[in-house]
Backbone as a printed PyTorch tensor [residue, N CA C, xyz], in Angstrom:
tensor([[[ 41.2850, -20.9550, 122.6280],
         [ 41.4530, -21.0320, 121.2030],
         [ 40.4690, -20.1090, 120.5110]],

        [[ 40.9550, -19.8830, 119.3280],
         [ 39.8550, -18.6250, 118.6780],
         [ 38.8230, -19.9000, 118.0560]],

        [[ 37.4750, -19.2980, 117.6010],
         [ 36.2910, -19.7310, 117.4600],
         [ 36.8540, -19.8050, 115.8790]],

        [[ 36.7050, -21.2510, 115.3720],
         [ 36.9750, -21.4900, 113.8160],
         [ 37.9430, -22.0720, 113.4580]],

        [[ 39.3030, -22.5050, 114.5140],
         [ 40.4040, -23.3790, 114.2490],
         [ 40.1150, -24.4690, 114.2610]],

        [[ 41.0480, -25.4470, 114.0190],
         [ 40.8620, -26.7210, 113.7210],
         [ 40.3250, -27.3800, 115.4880]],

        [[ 40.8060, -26.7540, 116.2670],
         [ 39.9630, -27.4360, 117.4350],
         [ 39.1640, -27.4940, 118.0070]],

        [[ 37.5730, -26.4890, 117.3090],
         [ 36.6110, -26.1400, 117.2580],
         [ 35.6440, -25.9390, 115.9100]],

        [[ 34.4830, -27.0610, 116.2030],
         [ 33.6730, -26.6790, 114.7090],
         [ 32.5020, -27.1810, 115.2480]],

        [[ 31.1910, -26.5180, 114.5450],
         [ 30.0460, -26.8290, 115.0490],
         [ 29.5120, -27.9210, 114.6990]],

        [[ 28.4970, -28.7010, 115.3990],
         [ 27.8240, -29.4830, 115.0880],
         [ 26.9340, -29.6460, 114.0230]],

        [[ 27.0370, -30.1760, 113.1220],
         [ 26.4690, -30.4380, 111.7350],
         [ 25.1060, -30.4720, 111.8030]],

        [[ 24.4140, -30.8860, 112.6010],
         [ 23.1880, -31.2280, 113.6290],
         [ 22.0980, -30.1330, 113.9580]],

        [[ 22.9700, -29.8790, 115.2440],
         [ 22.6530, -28.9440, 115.8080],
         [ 23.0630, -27.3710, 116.1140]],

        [[ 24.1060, -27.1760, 115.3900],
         [ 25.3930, -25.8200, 115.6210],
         [ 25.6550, -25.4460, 116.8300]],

        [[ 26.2180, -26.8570, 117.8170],
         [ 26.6820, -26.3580, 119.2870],
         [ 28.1310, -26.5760, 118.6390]],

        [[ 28.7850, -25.8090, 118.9990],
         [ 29.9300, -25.4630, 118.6340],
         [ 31.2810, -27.1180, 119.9730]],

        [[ 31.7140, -27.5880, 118.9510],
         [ 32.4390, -28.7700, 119.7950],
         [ 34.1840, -28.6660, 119.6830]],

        [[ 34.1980, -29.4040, 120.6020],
         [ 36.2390, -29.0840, 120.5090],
         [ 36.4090, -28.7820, 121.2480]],

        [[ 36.0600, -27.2150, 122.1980],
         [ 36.7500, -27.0890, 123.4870],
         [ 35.1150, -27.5650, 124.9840]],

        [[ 34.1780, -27.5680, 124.0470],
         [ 33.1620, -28.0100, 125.1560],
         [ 33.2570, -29.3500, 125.5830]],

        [[ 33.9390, -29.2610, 126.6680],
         [ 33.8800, -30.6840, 126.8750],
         [ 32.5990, -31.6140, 127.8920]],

        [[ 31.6000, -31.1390, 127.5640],
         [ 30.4660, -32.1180, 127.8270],
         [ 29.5420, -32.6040, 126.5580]],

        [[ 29.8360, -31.9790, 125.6410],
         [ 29.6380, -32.7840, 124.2500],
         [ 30.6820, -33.3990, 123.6490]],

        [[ 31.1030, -34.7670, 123.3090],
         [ 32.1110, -35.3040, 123.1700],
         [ 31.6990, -35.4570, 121.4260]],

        [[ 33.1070, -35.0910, 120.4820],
         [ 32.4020, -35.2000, 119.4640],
         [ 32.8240, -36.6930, 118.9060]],

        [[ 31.8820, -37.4340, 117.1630],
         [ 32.2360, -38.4640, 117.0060],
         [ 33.1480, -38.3550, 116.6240]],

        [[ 34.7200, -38.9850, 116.7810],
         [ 36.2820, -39.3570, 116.6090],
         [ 36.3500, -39.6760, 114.8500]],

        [[ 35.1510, -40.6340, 114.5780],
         [ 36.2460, -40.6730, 113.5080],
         [ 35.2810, -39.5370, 112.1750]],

        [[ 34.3910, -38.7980, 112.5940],
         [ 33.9560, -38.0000, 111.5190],
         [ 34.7780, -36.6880, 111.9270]],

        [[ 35.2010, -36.5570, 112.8390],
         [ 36.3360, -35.3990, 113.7340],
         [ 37.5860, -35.4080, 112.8740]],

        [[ 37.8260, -36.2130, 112.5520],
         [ 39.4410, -36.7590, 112.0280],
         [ 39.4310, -36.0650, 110.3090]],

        [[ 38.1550, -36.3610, 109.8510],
         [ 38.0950, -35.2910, 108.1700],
         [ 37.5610, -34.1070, 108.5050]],

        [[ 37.1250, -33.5420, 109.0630],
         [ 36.3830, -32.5010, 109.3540],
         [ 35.4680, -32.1320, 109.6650]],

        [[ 34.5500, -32.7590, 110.1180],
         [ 33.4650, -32.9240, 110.1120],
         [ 32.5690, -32.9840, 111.7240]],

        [[ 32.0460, -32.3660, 111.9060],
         [ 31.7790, -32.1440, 113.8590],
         [ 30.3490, -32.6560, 114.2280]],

        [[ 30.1600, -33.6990, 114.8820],
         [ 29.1930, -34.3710, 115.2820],
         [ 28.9550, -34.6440, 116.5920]],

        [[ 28.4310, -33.8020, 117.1220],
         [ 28.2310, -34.5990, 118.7880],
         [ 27.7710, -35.7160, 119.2930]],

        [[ 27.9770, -35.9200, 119.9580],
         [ 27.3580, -37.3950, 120.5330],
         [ 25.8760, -37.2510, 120.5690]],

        [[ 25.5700, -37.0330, 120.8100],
         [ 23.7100, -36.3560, 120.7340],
         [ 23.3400, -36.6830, 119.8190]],

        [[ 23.7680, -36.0620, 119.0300],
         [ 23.1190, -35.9380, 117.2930],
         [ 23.3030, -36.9840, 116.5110]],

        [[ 24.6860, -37.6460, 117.0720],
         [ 25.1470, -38.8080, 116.1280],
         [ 24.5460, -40.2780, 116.6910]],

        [[ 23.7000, -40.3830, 118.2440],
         [ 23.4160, -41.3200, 118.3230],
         [ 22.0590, -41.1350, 118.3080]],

        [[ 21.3700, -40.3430, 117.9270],
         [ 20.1750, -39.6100, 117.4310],
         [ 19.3480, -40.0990, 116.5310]],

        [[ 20.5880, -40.3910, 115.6600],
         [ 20.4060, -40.4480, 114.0850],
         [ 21.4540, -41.3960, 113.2730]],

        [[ 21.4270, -42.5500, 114.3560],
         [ 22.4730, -43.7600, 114.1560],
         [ 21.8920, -44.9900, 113.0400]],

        [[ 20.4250, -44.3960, 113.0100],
         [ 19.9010, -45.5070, 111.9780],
         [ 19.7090, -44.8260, 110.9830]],

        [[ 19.7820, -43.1040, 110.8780],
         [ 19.7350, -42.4060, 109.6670],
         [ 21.3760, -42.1260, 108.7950]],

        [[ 21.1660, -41.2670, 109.3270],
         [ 22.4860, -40.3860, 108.5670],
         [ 23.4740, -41.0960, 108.9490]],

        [[ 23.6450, -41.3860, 110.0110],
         [ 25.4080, -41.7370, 110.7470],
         [ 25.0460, -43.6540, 110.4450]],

        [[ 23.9790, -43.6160, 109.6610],
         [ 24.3760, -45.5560, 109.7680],
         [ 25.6850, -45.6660, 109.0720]],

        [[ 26.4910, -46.8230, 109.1040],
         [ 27.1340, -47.3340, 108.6280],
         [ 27.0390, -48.2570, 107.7490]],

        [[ 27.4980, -48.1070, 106.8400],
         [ 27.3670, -49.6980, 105.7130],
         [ 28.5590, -49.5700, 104.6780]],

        [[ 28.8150, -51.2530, 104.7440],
         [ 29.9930, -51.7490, 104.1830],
         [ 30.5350, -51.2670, 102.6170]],

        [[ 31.4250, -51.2890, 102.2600],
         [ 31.9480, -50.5280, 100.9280],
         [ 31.2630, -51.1900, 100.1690]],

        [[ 31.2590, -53.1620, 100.2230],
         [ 30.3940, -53.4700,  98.6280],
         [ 28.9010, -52.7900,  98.6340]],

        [[ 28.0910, -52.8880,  99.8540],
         [ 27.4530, -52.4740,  99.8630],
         [ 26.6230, -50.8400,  99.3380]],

        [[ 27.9170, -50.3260,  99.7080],
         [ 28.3610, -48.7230,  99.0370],
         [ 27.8050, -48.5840,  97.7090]],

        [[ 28.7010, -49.7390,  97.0560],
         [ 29.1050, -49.8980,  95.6860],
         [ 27.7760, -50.6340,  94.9610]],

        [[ 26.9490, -51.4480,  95.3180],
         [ 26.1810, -51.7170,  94.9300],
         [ 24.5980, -50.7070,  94.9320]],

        [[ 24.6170, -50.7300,  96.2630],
         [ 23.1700, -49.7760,  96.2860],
         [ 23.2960, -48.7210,  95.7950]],

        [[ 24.3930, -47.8050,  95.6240],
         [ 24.4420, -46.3160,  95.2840],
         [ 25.2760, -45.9020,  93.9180]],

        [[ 25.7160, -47.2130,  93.2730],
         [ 26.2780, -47.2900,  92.0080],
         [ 27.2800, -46.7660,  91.7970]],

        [[ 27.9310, -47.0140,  92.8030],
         [ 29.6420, -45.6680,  93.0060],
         [ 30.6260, -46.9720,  92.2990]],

        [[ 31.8460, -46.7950,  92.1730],
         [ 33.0980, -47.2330,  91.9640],
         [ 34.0870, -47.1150,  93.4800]],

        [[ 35.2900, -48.0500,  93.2030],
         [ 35.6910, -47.7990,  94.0570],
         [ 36.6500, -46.8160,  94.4910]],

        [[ 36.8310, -46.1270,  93.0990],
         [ 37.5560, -44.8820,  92.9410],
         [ 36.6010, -43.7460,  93.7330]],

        [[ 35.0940, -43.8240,  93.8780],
         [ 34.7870, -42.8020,  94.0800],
         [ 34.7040, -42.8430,  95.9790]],

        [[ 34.7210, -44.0620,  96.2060],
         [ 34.5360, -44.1730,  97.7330],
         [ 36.5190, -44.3210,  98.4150]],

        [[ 37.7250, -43.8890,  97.5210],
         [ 38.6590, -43.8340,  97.7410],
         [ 39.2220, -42.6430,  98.2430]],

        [[ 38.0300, -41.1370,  98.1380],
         [ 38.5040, -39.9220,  98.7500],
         [ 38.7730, -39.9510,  99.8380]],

        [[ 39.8540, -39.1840, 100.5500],
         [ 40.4430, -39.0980, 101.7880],
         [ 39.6560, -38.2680, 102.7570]],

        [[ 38.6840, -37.5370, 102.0630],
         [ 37.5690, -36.6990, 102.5610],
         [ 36.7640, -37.6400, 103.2690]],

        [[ 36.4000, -38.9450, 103.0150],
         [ 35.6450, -39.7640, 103.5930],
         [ 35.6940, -40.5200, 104.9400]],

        [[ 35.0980, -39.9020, 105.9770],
         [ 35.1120, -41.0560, 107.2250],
         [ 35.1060, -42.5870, 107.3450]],

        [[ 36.0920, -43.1890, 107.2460],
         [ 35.9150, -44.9320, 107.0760],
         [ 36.5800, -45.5070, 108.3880]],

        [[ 35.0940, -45.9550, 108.6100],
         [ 35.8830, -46.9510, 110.1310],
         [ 36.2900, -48.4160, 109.7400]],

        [[ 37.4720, -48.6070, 109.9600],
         [ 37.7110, -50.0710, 110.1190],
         [ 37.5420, -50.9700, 110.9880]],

        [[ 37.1650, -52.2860, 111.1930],
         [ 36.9910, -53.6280, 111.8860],
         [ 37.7950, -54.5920, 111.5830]],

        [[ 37.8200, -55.6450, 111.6330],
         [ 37.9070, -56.7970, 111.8820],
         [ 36.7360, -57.4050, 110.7900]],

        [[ 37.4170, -57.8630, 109.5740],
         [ 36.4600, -59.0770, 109.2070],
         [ 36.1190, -60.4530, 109.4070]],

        [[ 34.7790, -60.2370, 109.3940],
         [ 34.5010, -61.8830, 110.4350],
         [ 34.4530, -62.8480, 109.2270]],

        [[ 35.1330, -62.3740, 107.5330],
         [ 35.0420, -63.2240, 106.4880],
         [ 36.3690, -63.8700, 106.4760]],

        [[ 37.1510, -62.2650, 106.9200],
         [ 38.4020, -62.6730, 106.4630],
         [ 40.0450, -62.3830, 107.2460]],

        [[ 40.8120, -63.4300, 107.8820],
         [ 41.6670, -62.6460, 108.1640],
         [ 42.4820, -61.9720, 108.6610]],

        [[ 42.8590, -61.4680, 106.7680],
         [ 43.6790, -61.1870, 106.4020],
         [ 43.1910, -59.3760, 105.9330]],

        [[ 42.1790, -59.3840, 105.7200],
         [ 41.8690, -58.1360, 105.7170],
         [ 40.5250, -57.3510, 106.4720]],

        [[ 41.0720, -56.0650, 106.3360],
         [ 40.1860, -55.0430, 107.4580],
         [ 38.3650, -54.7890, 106.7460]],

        [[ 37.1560, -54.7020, 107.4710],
         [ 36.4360, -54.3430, 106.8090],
         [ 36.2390, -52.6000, 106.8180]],

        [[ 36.2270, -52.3900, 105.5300],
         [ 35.5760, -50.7340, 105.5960],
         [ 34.1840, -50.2620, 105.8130]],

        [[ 33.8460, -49.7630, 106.6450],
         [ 32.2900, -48.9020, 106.9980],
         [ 32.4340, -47.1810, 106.4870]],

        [[ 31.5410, -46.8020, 105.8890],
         [ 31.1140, -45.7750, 105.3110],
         [ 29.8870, -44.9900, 106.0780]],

        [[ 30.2000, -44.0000, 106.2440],
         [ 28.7130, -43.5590, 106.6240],
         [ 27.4850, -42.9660, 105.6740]],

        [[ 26.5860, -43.4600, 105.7930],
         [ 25.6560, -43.4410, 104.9830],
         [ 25.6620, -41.7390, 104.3010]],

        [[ 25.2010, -40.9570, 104.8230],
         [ 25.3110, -39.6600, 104.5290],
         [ 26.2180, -39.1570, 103.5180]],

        [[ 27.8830, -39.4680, 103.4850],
         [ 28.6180, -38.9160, 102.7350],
         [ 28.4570, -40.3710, 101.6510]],

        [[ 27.8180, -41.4190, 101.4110],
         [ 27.8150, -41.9080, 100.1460],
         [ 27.0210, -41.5960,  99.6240]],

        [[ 25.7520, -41.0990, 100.4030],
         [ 24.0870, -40.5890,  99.5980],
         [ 25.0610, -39.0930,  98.9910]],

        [[ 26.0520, -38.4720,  99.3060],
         [ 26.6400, -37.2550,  98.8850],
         [ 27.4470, -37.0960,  97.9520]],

        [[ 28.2450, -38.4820,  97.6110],
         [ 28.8800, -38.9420,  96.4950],
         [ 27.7560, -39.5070,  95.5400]],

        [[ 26.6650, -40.0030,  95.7210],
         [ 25.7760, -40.0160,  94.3100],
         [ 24.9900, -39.3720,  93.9770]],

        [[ 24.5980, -38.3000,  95.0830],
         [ 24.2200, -37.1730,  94.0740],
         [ 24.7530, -36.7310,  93.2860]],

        [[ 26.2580, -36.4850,  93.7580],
         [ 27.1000, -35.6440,  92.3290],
         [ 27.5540, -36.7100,  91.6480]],

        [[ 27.7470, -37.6790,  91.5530],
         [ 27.8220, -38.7180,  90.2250],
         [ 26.5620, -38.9770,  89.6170]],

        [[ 25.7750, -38.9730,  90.0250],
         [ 23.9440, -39.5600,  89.0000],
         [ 23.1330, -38.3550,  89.4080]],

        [[ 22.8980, -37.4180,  90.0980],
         [ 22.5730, -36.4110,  90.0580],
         [ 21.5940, -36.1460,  91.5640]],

        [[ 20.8750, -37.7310,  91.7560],
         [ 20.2840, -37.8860,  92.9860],
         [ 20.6340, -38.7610,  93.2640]],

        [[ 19.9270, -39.1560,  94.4500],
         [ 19.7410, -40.5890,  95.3680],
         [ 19.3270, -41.6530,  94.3660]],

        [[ 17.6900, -41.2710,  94.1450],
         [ 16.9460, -42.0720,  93.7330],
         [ 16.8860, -42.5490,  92.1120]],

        [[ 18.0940, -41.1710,  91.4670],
         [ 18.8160, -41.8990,  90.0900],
         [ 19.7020, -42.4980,  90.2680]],

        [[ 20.7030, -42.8900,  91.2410],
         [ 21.4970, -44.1040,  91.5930],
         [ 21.1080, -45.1690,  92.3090]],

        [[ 19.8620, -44.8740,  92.8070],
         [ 19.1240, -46.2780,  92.4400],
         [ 18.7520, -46.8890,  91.6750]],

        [[ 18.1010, -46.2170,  91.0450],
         [ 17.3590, -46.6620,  89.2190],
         [ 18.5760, -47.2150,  88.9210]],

        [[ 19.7590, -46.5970,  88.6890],
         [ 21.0680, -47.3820,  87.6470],
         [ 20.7730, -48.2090,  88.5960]],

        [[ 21.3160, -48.4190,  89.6460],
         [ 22.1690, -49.8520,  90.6030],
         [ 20.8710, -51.1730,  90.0850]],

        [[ 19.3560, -50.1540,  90.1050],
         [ 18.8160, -52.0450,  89.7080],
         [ 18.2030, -52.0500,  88.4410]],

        [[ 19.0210, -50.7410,  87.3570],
         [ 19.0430, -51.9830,  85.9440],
         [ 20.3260, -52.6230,  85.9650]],

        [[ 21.1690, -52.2550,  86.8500],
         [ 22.7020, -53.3520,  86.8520],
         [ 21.9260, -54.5870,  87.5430]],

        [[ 21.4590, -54.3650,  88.3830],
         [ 20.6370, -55.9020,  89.1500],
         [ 20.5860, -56.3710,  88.1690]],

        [[ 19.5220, -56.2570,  87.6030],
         [ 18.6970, -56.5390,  86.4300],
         [ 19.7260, -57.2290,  85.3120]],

        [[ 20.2650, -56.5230,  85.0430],
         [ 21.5850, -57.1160,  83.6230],
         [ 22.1830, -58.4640,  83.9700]],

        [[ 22.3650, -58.2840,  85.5010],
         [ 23.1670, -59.1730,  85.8260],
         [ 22.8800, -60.6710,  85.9040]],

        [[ 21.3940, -60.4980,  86.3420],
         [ 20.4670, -61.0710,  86.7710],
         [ 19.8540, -61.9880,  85.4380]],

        [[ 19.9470, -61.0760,  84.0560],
         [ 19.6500, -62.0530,  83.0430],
         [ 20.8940, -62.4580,  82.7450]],

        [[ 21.8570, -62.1450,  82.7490],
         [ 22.8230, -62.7210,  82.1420],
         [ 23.1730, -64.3670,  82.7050]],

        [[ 22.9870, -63.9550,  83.9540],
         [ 23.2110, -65.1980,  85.0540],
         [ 22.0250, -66.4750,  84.5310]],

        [[ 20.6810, -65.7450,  84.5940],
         [ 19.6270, -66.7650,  83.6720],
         [ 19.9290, -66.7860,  82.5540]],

        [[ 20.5140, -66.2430,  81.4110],
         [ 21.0670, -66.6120,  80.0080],
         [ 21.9430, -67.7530,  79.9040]],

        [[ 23.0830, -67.7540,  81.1510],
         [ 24.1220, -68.8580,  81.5860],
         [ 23.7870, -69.8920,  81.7150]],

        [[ 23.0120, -69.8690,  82.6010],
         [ 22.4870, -71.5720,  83.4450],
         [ 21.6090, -72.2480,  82.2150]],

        [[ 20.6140, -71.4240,  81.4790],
         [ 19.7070, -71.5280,  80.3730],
         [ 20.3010, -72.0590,  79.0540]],

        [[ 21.6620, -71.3780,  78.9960],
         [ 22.5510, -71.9890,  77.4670],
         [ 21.7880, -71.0220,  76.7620]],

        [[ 20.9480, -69.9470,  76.7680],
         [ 20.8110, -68.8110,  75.6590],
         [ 22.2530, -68.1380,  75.4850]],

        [[ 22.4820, -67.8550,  74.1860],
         [ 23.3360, -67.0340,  73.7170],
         [ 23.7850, -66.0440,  73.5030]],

        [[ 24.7710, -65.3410,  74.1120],
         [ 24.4330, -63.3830,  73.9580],
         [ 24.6950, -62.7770,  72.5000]],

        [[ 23.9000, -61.7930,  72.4330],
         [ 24.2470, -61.6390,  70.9750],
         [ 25.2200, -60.3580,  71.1470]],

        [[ 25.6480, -60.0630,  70.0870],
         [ 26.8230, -59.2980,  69.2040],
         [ 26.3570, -57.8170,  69.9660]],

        [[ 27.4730, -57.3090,  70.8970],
         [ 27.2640, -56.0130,  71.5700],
         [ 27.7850, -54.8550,  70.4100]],

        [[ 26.8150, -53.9570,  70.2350],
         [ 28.0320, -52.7000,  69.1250],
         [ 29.0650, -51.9880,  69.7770]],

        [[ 28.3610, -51.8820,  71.2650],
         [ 28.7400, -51.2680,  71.9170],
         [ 30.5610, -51.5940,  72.0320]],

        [[ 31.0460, -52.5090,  72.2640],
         [ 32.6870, -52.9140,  72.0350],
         [ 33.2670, -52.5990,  70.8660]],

        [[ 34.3330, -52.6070,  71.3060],
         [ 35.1950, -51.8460,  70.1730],
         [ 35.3700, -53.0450,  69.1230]],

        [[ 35.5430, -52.4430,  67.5320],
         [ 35.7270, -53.1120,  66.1010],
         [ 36.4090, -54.3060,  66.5880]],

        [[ 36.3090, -55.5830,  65.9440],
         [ 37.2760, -56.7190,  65.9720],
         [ 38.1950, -56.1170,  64.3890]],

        [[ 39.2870, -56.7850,  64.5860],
         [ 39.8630, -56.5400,  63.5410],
         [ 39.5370, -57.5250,  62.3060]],

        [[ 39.5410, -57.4680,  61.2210],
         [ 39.3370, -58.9060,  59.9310],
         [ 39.1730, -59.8350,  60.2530]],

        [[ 40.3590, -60.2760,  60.6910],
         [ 40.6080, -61.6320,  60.7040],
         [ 39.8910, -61.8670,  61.8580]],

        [[ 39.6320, -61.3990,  62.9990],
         [ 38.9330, -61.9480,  64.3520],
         [ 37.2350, -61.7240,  63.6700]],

        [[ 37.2650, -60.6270,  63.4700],
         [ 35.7850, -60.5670,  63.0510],
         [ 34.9470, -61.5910,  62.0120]],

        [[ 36.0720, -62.1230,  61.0160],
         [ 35.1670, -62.9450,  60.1070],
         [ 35.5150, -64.3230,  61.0120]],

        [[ 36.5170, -64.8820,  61.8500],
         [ 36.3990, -65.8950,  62.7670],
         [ 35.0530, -65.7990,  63.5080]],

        [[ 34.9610, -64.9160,  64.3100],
         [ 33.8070, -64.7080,  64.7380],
         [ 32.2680, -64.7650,  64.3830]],

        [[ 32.5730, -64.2400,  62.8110],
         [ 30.9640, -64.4720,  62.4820],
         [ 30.5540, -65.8920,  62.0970]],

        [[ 31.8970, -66.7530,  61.5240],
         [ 31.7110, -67.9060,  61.5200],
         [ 31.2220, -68.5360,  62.6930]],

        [[ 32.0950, -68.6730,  63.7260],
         [ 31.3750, -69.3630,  65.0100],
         [ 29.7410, -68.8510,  64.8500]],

        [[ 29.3310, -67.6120,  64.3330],
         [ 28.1520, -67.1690,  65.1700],
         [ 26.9630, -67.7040,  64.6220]],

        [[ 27.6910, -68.0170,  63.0060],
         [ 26.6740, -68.7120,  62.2160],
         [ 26.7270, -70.1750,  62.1030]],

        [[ 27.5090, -70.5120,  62.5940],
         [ 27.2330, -72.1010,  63.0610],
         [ 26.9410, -72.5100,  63.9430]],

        [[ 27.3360, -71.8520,  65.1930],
         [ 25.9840, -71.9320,  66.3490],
         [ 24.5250, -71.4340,  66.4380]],

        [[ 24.3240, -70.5780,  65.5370],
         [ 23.1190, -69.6680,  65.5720],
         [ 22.1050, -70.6360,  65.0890]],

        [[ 20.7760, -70.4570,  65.4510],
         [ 19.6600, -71.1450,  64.9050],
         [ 18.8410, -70.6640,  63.8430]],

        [[ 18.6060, -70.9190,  63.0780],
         [ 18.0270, -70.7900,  62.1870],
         [ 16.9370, -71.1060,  61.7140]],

        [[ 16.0330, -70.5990,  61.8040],
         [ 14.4790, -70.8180,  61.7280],
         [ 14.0310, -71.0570,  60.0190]],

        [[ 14.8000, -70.5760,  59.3030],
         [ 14.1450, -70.4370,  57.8010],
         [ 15.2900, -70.6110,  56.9160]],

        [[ 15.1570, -71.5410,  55.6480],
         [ 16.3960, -71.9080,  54.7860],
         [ 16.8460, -70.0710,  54.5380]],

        [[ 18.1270, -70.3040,  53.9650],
         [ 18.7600, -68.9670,  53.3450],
         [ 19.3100, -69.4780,  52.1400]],

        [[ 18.6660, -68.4580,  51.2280],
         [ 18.8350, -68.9680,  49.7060],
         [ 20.0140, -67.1910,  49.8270]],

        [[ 21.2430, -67.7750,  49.2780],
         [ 22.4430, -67.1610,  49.0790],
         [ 22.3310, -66.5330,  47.8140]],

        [[ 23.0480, -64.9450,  48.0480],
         [ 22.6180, -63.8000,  47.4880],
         [ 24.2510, -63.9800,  47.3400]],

        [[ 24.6960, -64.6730,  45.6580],
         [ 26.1870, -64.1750,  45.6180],
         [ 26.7860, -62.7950,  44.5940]],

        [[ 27.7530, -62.8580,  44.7790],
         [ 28.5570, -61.2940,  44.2110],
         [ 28.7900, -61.7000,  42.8770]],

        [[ 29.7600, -61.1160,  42.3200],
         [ 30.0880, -61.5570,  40.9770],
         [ 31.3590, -62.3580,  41.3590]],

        [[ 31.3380, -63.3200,  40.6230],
         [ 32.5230, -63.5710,  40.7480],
         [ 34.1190, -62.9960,  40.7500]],

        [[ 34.9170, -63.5160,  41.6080],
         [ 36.0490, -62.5200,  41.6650],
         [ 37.9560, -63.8080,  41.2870]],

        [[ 38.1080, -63.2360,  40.5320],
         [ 39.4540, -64.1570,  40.2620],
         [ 40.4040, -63.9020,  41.4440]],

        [[ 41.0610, -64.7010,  42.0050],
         [ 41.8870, -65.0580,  42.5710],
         [ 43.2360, -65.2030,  42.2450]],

        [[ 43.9220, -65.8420,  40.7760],
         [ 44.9760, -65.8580,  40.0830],
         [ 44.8770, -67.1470,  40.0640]],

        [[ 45.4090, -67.7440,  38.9520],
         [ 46.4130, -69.0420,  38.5540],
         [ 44.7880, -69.7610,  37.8820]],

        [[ 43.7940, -69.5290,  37.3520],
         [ 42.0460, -70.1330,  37.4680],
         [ 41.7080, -70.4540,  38.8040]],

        [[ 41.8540, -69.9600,  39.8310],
         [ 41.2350, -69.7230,  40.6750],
         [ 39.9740, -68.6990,  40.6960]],

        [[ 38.8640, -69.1560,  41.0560],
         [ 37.3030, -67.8000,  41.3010],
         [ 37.0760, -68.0980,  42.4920]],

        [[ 36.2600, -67.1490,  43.0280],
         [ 35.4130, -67.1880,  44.3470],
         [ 34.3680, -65.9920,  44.1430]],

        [[ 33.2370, -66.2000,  45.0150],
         [ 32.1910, -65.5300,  44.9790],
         [ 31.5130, -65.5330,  46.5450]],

        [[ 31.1360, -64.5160,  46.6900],
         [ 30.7060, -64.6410,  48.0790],
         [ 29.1050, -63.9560,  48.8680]],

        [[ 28.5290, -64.7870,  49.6220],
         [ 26.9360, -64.1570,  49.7870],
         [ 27.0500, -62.8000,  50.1800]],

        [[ 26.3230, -62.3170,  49.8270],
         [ 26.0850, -60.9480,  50.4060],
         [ 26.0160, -60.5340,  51.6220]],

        [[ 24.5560, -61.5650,  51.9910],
         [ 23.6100, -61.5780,  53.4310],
         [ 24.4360, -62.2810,  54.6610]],

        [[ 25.5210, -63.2420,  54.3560],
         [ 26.1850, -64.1380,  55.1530],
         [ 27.4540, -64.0650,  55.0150]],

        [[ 28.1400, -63.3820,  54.1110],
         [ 29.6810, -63.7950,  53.6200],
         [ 30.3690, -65.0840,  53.5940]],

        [[ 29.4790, -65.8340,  53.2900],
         [ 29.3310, -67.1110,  52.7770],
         [ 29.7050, -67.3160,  51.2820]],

        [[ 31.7400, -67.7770,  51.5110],
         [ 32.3900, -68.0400,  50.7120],
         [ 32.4840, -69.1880,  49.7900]],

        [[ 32.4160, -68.9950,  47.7750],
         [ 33.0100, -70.1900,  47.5120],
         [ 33.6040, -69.9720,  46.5280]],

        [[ 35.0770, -71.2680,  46.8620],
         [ 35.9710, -71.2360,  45.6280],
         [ 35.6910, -72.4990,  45.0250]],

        [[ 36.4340, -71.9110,  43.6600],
         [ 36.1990, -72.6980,  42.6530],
         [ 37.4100, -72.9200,  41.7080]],

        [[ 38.3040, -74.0960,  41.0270],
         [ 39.3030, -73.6490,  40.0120],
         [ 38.8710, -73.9410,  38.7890]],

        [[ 38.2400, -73.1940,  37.5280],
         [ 38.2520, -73.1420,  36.4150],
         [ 39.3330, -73.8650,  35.2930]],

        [[ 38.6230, -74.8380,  34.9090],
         [ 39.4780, -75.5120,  33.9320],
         [ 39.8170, -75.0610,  32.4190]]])
């Protein structure tokens, strides 16, 4: 075979060229995307580069999605889950996920930083839960519309605590029709009607 077809490629490792040498056997399933690893190198470096670890795992330590660990470019060995089953577990090799977060967060060690302020978020939220603290009002989500939004602020102000009276800042009064008025706080939108005799 000529030097460079698909049945020959060098070792990622070491650049012994694998495929037709057959006393370096290369690893099968990094062989299968492209990728040429001899046995040497790959059991070399079985606790480095070539470890394996599970997709949540993927997904958690290195802050990927599962869209991003869905490329076909990716070596994934399957097993047998001892959770489940009904379904297969996926193994990743360490190397090409440290390679998918560089180019999503830029390094390693900035997809760490994200993955544990997600710890972190999660982690209070979970103590906010059990605690009965209350989350407050994200901007970040999109507008409620009127009617949900002033539902909403109601709930927020009748659950909310309140440390200090609120002396109500009202508008001018506004007619309604038929002697109907209403007027409403400024600071609270804290409505009142009234019918004028």
């Amino acid at each position: 075979m000529i030097n460079g077809s698909r049945l020959e490629r060098p070792c990622r490792n070491c650049g012994l060229m694998l495929g037709l040498n057959l006393s370096k056997k290369p690893e099968q399933t990094l062989w299968e995307v492209g990728i040429g690893v001899c046995s040497m190198c790959f059991n070399a470096n079985r606790d480095g580069d070539y470890k394996k670890m599970t997709m949540t795992r993927a997904i958690e330590d290195y802050c990927l999605t599962n869209t991003d660990l869905s490329d076909t470019k990716l070596a994934v060995v399957k097993k047998p889950n001892p959770h489940s089953k009904n379904k297969f577990m996926k193994l990743y090799y360490k190397f090409q996920v440290e390679e998918i977060a560089k180019i999503r967060h830029g390094s390693v060690n900035n997809a760490f930083v994200e993955a544990s302020i997600r710890r972190d978020i999660r982690l209070q939220s979970k103590l906010d839960k059990q605690y009965g603290i209350p989350k407050l009002k994200d901007d970040s989500k999109p507008k409620l519309s009127k009617k949900k939004k002033s539902t909403t602020e109601e709930v927020l102000m009748k659950y909310s605590i309140v440390k200090e009276p609120h002396i109500h800042n009202f508008s001018k009064p506004i007619k309604l029709g038929q002697g109907n008025m209403m007027k409403r706080c400024i600071d609270c939108n804290f409505e009142v009607k009234w019918e004028e005799i």
